[in-house]
BANUKE-69225 format. One record per residue (C-alpha): residue number from 0; residue in one letter; z, x, y. Coordinates in Angstrom, 1 decimal. Layout:
<dotors>
+-----+--------+--------+--------+--------+
| num | residu |     c3 |     c1 |     c2 |
+-----+--------+--------+--------+--------+
| NUM |      A |      Z |      X |      Y |
...
+-----+--------+--------+--------+--------+
</dotors>
This chain:
<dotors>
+-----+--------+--------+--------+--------+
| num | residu |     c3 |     c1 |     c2 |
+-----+--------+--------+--------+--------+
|   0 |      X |   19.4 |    5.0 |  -24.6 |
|   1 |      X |   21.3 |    2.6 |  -22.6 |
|   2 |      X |   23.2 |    5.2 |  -20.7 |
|   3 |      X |   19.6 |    7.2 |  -20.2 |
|   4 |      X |   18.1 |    3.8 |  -18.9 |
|   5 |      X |   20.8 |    3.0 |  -16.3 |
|   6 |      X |   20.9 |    7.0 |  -15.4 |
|   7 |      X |   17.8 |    6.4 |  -14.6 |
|   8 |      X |   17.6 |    3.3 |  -12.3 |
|   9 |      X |   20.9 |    4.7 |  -10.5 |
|  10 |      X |   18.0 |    7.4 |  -10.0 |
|  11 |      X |   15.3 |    5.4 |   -8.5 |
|  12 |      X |   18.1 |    3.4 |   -6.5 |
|  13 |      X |   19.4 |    6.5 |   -4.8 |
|  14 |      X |   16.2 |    7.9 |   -3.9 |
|  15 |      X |   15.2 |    4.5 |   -2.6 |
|  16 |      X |   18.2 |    4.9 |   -0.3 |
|  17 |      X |   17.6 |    7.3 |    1.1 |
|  18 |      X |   13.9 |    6.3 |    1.6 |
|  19 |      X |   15.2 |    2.8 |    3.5 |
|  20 |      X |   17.6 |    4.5 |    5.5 |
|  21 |      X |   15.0 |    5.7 |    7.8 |
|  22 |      X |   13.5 |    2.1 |    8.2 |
|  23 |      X |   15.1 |   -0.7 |   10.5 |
|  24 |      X |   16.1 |   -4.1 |    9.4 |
|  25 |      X |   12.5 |   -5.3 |   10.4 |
|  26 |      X |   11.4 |   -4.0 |    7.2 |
|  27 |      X |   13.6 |   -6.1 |    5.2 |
|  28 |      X |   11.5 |   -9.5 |    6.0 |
|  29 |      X |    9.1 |  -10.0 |    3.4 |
|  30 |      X |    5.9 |  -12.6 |    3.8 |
|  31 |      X |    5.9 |  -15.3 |    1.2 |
|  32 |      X |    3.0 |  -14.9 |   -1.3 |
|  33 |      X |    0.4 |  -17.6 |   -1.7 |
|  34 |      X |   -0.1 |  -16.5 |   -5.2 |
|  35 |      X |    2.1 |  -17.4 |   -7.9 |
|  36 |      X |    5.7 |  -15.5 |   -8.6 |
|  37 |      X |    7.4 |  -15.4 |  -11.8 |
|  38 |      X |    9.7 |  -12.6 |  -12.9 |
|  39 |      X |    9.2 |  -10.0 |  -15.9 |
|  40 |      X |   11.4 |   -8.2 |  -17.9 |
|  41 |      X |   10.9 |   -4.1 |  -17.5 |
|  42 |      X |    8.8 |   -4.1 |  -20.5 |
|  43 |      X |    6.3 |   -7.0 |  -19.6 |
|  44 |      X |    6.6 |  -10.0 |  -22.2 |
|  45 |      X |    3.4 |  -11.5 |  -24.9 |
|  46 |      X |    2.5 |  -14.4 |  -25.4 |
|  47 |      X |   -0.3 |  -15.6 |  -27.9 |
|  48 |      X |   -3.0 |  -17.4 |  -26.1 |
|  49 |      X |   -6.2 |  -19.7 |  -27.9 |
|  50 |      X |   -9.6 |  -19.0 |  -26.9 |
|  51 |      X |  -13.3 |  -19.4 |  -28.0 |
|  52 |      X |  -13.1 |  -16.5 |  -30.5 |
|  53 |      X |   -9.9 |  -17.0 |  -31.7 |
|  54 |      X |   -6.3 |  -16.0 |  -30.7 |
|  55 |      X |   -5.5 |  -13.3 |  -28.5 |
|  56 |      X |   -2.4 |  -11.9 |  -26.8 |
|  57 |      X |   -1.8 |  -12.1 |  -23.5 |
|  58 |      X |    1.1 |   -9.6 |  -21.8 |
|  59 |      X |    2.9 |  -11.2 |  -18.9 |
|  60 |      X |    2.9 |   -8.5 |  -15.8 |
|  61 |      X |    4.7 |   -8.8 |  -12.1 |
|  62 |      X |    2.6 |   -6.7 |   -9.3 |
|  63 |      X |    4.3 |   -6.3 |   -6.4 |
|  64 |      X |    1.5 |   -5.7 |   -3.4 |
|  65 |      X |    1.7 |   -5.4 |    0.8 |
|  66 |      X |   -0.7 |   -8.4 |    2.2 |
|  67 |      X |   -3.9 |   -7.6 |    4.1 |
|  68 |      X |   -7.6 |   -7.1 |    3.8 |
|  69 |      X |   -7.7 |   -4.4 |    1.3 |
|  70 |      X |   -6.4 |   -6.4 |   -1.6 |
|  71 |      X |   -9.7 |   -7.9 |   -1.7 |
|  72 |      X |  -10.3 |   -5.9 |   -4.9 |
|  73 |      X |   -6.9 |   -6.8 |   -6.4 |
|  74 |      X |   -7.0 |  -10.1 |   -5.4 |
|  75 |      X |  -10.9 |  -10.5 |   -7.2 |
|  76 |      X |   -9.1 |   -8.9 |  -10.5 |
|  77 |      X |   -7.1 |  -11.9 |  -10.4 |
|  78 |      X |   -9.1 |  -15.1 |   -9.1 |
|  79 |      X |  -12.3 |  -13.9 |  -11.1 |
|  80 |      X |  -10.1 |  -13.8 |  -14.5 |
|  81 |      X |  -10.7 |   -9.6 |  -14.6 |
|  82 |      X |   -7.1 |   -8.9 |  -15.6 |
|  83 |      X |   -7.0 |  -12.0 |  -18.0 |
|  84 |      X |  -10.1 |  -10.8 |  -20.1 |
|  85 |      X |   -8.1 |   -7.6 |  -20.4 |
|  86 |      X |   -4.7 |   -9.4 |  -21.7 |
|  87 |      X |   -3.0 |   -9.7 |  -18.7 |
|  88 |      X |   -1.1 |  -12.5 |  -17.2 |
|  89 |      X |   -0.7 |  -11.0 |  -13.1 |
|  90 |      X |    2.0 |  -12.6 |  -11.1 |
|  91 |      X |    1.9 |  -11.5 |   -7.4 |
|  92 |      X |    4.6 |  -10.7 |   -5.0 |
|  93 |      X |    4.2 |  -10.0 |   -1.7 |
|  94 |      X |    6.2 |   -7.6 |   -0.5 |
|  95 |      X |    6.7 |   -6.4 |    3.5 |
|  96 |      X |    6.5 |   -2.2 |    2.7 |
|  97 |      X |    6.2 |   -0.2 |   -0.3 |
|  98 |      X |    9.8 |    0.9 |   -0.4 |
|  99 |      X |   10.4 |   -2.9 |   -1.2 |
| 100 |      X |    8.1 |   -2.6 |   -4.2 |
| 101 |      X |    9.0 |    0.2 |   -5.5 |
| 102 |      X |   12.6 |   -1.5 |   -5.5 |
| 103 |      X |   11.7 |   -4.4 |   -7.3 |
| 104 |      X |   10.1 |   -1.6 |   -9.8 |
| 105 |      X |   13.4 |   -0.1 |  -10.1 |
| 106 |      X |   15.1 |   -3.0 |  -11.3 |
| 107 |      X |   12.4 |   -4.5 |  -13.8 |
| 108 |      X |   11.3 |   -7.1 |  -11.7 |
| 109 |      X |    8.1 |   -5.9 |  -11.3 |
| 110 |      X |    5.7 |   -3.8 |  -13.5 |
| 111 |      X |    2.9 |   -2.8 |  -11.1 |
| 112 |      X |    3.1 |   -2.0 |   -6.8 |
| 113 |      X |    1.2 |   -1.1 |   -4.1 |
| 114 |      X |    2.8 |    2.0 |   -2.9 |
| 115 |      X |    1.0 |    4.7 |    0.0 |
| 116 |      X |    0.6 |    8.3 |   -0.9 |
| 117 |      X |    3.5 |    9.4 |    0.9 |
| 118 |      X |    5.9 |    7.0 |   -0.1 |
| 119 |      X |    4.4 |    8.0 |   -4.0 |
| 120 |      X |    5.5 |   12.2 |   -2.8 |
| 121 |      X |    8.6 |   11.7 |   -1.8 |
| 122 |      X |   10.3 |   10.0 |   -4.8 |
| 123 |      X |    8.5 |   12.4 |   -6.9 |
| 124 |      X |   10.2 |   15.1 |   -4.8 |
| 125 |      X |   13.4 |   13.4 |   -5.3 |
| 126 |      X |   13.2 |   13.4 |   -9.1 |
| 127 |      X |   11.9 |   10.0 |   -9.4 |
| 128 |      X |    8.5 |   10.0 |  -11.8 |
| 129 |      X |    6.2 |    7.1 |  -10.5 |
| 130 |      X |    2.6 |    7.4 |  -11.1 |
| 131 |      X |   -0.7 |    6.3 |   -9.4 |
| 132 |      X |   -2.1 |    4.3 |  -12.4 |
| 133 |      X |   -5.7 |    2.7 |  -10.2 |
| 134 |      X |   -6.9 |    2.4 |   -6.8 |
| 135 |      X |   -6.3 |   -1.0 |   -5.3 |
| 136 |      X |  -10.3 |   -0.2 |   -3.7 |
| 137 |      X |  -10.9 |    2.7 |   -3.6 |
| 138 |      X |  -10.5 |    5.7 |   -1.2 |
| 139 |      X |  -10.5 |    5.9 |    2.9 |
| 140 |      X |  -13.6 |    5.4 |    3.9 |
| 141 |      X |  -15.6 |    8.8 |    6.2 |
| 142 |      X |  -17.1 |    6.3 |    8.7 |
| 143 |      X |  -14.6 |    4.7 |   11.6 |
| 144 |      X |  -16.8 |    1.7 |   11.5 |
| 145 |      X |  -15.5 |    0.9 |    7.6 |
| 146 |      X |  -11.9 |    1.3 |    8.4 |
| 147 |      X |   -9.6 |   -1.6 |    9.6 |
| 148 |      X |   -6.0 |    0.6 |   10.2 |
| 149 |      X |   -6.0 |    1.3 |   13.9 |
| 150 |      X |   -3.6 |    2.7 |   16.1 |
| 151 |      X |   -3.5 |    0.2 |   18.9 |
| 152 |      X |   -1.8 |   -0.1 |   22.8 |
| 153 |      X |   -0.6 |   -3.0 |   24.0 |
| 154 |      X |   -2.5 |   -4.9 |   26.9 |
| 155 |      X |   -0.9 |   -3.3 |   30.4 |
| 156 |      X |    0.7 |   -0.5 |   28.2 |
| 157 |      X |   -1.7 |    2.4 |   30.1 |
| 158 |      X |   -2.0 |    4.0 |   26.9 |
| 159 |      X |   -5.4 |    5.7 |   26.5 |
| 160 |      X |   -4.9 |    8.5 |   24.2 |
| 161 |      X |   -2.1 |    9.9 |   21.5 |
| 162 |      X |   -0.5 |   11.9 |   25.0 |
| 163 |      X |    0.4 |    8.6 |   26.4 |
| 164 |      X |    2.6 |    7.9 |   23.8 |
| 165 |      X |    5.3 |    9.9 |   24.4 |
| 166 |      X |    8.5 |    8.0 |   24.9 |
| 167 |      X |    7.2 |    5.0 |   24.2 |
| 168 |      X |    8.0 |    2.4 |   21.2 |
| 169 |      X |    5.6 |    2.7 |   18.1 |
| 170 |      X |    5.6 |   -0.4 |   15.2 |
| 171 |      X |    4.5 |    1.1 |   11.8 |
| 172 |      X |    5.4 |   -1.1 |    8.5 |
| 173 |      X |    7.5 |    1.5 |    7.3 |
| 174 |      X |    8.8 |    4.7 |    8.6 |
| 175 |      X |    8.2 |    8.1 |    6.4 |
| 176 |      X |    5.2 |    6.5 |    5.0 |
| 177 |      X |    1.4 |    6.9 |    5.8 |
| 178 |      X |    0.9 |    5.2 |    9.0 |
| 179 |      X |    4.0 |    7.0 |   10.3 |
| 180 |      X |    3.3 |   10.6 |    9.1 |
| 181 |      X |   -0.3 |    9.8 |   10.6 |
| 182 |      X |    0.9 |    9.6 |   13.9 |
| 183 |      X |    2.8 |   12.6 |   13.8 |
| 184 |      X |    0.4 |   14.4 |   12.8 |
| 185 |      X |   -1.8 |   13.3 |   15.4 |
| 186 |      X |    0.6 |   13.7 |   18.2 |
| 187 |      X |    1.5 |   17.2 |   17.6 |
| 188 |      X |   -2.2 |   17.8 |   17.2 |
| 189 |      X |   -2.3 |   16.2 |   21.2 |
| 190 |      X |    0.5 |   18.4 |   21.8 |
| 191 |      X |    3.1 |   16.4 |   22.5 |
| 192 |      X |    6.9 |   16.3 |   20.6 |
| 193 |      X |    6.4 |   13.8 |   17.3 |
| 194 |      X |    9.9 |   12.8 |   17.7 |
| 195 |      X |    9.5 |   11.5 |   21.7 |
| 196 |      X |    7.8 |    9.2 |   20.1 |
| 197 |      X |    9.9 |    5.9 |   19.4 |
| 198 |      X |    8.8 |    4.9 |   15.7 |
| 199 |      X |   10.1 |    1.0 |   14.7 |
| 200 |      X |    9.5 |   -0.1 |   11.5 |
| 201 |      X |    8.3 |   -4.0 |   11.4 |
| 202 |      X |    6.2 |   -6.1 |    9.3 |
| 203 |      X |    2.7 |   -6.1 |    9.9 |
| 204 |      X |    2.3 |  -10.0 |   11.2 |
| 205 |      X |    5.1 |   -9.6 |   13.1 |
| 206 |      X |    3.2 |   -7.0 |   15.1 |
| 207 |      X |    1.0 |   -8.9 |   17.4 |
| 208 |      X |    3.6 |  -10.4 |   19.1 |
| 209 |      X |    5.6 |   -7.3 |   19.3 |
| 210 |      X |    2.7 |   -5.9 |   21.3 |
| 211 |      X |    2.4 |   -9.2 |   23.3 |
| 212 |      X |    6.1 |   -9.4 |   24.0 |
| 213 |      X |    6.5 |   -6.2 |   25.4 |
| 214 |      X |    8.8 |   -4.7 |   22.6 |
| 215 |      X |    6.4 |   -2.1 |   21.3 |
| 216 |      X |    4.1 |   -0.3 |   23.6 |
| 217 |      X |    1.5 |    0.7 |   21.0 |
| 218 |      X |    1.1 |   -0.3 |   16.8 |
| 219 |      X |   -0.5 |    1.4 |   13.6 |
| 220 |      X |   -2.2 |   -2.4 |   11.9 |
| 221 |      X |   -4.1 |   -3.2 |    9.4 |
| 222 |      X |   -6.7 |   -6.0 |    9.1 |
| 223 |      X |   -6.3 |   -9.0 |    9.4 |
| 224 |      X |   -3.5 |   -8.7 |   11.9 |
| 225 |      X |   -6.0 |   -6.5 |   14.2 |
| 226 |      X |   -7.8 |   -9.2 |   15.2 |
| 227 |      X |   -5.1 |  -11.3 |   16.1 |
| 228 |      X |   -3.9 |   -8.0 |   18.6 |
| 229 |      X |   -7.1 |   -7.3 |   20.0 |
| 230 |      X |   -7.8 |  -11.2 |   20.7 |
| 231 |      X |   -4.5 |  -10.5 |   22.8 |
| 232 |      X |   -5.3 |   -7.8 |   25.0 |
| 233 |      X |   -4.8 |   -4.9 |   22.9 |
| 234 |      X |   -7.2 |   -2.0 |   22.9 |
| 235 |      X |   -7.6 |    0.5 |   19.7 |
| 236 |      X |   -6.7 |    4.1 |   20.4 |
| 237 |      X |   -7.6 |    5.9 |   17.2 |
| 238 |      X |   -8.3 |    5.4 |   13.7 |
| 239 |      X |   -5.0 |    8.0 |   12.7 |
| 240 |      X |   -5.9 |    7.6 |    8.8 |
| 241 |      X |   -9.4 |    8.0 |    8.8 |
| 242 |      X |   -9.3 |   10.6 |   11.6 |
| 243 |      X |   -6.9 |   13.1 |    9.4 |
| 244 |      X |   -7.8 |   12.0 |    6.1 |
| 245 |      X |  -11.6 |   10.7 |    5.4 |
| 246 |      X |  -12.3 |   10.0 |    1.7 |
| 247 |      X |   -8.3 |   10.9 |    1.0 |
| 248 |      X |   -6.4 |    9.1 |   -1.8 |
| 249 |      X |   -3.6 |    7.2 |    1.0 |
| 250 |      X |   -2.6 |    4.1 |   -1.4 |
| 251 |      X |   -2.7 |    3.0 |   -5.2 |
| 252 |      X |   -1.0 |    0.9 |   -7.5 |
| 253 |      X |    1.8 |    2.5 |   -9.4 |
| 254 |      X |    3.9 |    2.2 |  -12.4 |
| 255 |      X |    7.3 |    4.3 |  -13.6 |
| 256 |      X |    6.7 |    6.7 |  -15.8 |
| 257 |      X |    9.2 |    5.4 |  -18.2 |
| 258 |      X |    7.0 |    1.8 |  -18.0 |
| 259 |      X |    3.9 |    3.8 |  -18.7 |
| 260 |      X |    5.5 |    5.7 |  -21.5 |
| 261 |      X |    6.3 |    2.3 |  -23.0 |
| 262 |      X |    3.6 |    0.6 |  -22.4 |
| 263 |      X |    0.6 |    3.0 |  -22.6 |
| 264 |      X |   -2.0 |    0.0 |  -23.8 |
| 265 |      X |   -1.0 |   -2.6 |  -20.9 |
| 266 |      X |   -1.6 |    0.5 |  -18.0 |
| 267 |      X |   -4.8 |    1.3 |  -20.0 |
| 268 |      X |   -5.5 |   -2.1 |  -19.4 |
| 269 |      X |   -4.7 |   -2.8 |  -16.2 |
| 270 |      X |   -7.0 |    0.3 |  -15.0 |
| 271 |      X |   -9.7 |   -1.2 |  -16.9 |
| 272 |      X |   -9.3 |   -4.1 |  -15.0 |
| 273 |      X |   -8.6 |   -2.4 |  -11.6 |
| 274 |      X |  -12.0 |   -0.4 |  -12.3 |
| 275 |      X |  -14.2 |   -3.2 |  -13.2 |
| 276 |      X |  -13.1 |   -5.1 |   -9.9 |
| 277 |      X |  -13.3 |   -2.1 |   -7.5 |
| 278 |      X |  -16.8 |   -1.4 |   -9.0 |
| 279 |      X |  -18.3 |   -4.9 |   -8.3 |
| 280 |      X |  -16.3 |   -5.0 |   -4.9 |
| 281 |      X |  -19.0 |   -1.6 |   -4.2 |
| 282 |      X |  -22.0 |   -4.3 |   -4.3 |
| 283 |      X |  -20.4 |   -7.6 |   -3.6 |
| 284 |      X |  -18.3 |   -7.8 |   -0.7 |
| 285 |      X |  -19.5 |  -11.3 |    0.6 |
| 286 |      X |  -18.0 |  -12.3 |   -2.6 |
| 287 |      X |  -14.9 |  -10.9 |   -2.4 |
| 288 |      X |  -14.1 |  -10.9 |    0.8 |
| 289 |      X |  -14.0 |  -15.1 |    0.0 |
| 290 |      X |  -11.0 |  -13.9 |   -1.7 |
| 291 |      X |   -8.8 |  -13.1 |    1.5 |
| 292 |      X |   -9.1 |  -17.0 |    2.4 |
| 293 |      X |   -6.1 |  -18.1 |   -0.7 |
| 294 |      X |   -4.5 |  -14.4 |   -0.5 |
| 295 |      X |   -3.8 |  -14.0 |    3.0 |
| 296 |      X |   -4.4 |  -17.9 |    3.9 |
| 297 |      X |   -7.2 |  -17.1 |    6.6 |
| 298 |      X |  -10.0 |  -19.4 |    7.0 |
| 299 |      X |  -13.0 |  -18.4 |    5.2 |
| 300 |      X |  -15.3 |  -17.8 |    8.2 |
| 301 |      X |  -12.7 |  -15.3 |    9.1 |
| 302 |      X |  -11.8 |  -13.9 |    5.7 |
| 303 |      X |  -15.8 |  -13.0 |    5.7 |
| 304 |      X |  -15.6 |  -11.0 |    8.4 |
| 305 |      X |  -12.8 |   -8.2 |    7.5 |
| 306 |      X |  -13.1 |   -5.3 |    7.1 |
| 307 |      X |  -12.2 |   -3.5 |    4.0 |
| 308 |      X |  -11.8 |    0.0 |    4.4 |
| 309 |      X |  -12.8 |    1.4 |    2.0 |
| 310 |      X |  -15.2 |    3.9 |   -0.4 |
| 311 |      X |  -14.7 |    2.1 |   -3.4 |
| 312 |      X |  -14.1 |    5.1 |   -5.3 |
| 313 |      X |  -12.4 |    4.5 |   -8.6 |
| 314 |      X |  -11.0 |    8.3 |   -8.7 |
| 315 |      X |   -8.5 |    9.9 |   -6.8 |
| 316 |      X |   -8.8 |   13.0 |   -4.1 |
| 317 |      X |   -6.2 |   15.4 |   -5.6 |
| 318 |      X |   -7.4 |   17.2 |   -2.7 |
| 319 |      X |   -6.1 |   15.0 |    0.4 |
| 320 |      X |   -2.8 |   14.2 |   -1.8 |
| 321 |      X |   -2.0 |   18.3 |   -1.2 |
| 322 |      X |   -2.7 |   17.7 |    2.2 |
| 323 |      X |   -0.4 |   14.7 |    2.8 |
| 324 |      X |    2.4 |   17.2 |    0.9 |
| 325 |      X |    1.6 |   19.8 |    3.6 |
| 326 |      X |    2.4 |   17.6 |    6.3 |
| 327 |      X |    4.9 |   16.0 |    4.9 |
| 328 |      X |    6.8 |   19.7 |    4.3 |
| 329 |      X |    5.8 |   20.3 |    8.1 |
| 330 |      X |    8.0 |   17.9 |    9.1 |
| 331 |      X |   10.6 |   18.5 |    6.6 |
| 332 |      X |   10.2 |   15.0 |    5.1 |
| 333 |      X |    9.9 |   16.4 |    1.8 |
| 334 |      X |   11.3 |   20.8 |    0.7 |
| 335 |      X |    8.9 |   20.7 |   -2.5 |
| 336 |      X |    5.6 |   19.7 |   -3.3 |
| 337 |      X |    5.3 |   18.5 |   -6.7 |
| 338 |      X |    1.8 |   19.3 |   -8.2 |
| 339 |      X |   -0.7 |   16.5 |   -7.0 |
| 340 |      X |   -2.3 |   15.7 |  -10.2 |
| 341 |      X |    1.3 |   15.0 |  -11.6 |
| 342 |      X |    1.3 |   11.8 |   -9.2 |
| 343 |      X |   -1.7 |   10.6 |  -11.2 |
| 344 |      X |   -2.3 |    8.9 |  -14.7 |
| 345 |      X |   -5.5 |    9.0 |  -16.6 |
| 346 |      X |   -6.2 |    7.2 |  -19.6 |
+-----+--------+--------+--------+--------+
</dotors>
């Protein structure tokens, strides 16, 4: 069992590797997380709580997560007492890219992450078993208005449209991920070379000032770190995600296989919880949009104003998940396509 267990992570580690190899050191700063941190052992740990109608027990959970506007929903779960009514104690940490999380996943440290579709693919393709367990708030939304990822160009860049970004520098938050395929995708589409294209992998706040100091000509961002671009001169080119995939499955939160295998009552769980907070998010966004203000540390008049793209579906589109494999083969990212609805637990 032991051997088997270490097999494993040595697994997960390798495929990890190979994923990080393709990102740049940016990738390896991480924003600290205004929400509490505590570590977990792989299993998640109980403890026996008191309340009105008696004694309950309470399962201690880490979540690893990417900050920005769409953790509204996750972040509700939490400061509304969702996850604890359904025995969970959720410790947060914020991570700078998916490949982080899954990481921390790898080694124990955390039970539940944010990871994107793509990222999700290609450790499945490599052997590693991770599975989409809940939407963090749903699906990409149909309508450009709802969405808050934008492919922007720097002020005095000239870049008007996907042709004018050949040759020049490209921030994503992680390279052979969504926001990265997206502009591929996009740029052969505009018929121009994908790889003239100089893709740098750097933490979403760090990406306003990348624009503004000249070392990136053009940036895939996510809310709230838009507005801080736009206020300096940048313009928005395209919305790549929703363009290529409206109503697609692009993110979720994940688990290991193994975890879920082990722990099939806390998952079931933590959907439920997931669900219930996605599905008032659907009628209350005023209310948790307030959210954003302690999670991302915005004031509230400006946490009220995000965006969150999203349909607030609590199902996934096995359908846009074979698409992201398609591309994803195109460009030789990935040589097999595991089955879409293997990426996906249900209850």
């Amino acid at each position: 069992m032991r051997r088997a267990a270490k097999s494993t992570r040595y697994a997960v580690s390798a495929a990890l590797l190979a994923l990080a190899a393709a990102t740049t050191a940016a990738c390896s700063s991480s924003p600290s997380s205004s929400s509490s941190t505590s570590a977990a052992s792989g299993t998640g740990s109980s403890a026996s709580a008191s309340g009105g109608s008696g004694t309950a027990t309470v399962t201690n959970v880490t979540l690893g997560y990417v900050p920005y506007s769409d953790d509204a929903s996750l972040f509700y779960a939490q400061n509304s007492g969702i996850f604890r009514k359904h025995g969970l104690n959720v410790s947060f940490v914020a991570q700078a890219s998916p490949v982080a999380v899954e990481a921390s996943m790898a080694s124990g440290t955390e039970q539940f992450g944010f990871i994107t579709t793509p990222v999700l693919i290609n450790l499945n393709s490599k052997g590693v078993s991770v599975k989409c367990v809940s939407t963090v708030d749903g699906n990409e939304p149909t309508n450009p208005a709802n969405d808050s990822t934008v492919l922007v160009a720097a002020k005095g860049s000239g870049i008007t449209s996907m042709k004018d970004l050949a040759g020049k520098n490209v921030a994503e938050v992680q390279l052979t991920s969504l926001n990265s395929l997206s502009v591929m995708v996009l740029a052969k589409q505009a018929g121009i070379d994908p790889h003239s294209i100089h893709q740098i992998a750097i933490p979403f706040p760090q990406m306003p000032a990348a624009l503004s100091q000249g070392r990136v000509q053009a940036a895939v961002i996510v809310a709230p770190f838009t507005q801080t671009a736009l206020g300096e001169g940048a313009t928005v080119v395209t919305h790549p995600n929703q363009v290529l995939f409206p109503n697609g499955t692009l993110t979720c939160l994940d688990a290991m296989s193994s975890y879920i295998s082990a722990n099939p009552t806390v998952v079931s769980e933590f959907r439920a919880a997931m669900d219930e907070s996605v599905a008032y998010s659907a009628t209350h966004q005023s209310v948790v949009k307030q959210t954003l203000a302690k999670g991302l540390s915005l004031p509230m008049a400006v946490a009220e104003k995000q965006i969150l793209a999203t349909n607030f579906s609590t199902t996934f589109n096995t359908a846009s998940i074979g698409q992201i494999e398609n591309d994803m083969k195109q460009f030789g990212i990935i040589t097999s396509e595991p089955p879409a609805s293997s990426l996906l637990w249900n209850p």
